[in-house]
C-alpha positions in Angstrom: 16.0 6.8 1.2 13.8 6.7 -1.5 9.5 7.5 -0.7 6.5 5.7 -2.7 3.3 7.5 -3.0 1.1 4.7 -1.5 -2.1 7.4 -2.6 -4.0 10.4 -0.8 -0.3 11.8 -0.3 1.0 8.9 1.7 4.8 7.9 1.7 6.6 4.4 2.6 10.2 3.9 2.5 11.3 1.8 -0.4 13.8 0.8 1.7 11.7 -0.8 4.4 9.1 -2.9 2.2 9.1 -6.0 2.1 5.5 -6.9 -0.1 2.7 -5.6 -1.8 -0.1 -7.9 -2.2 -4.2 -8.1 -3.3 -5.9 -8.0 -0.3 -8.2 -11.0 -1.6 -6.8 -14.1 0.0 -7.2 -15.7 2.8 -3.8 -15.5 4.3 -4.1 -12.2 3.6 -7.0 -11.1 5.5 -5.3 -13.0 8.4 -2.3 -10.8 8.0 -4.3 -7.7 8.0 -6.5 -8.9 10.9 -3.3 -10.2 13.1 -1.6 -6.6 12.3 -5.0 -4.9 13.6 -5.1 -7.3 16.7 -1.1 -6.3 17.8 -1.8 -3.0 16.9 0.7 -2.6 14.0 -1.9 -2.0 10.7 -2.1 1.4 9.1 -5.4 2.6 7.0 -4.3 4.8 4.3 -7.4 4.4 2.2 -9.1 7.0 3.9 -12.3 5.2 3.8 -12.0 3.8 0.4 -11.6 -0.3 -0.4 -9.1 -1.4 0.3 -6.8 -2.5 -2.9 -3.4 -3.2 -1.6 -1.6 -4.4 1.6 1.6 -3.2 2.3 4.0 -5.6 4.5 6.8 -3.5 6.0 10.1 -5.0 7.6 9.2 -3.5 10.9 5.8 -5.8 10.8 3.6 -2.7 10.1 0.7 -3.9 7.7 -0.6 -0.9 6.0 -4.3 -0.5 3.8 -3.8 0.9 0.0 -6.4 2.4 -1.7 -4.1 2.3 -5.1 -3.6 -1.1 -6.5 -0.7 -2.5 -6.5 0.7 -2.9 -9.9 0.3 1.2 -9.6 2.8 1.3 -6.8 4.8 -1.3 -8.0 5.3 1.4 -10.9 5.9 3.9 -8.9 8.9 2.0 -7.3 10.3 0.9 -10.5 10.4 4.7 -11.2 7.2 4.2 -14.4 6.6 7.5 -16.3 3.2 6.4 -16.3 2.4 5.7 -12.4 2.3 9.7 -12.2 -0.6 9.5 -14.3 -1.8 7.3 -12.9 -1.6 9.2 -9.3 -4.0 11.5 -10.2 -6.6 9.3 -11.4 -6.3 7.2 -8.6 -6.8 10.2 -5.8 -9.6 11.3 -7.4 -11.7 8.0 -7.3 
């Protein structure tokens, strides 16, 4: 099982993700609103704006704060996401 910094120290299994999207759509924000209603959405932006949704295979939705080429780097295993980690928790 392999963990992705999703920002401010939070971990997702690799293994369990299905999507990483932009929050801007509009079938987006329904996502994120339907996994609020059924009580399945997870805020990890600890108050920030929201930059990426996370879709998990369980149907957990969870809030980014990092965008999400960043964690798409840190998947691929990117040098340059670590970098990137600390300028993102600092914002």
């Amino acid at each position: 099982m392999r963990l992705i910094n999703i920002g401010f120290g939070n971990m997702i299994s690799s293994a369990r993700l299905v999507t990483i999207v932009s929050p801007d759509s509009a079938p987006i924000k329904r996502i994120v609103q339907d996994g609020r209603d059924r009580g399945r959405l997870i805020d990890a932006t600890y108050g920030r704006r929201t930059r990426a949704v996370i879709v998990m295979d369980s149907d957990h939705v969870i809030l980014s704060a990092i965008q999400p080429e960043t964690i798409a780097a840190r998947l691929a295993g990117s040098p340059a996401a670590a970098e990137e980690e600390d300028d993102d928790d600092k914002e």
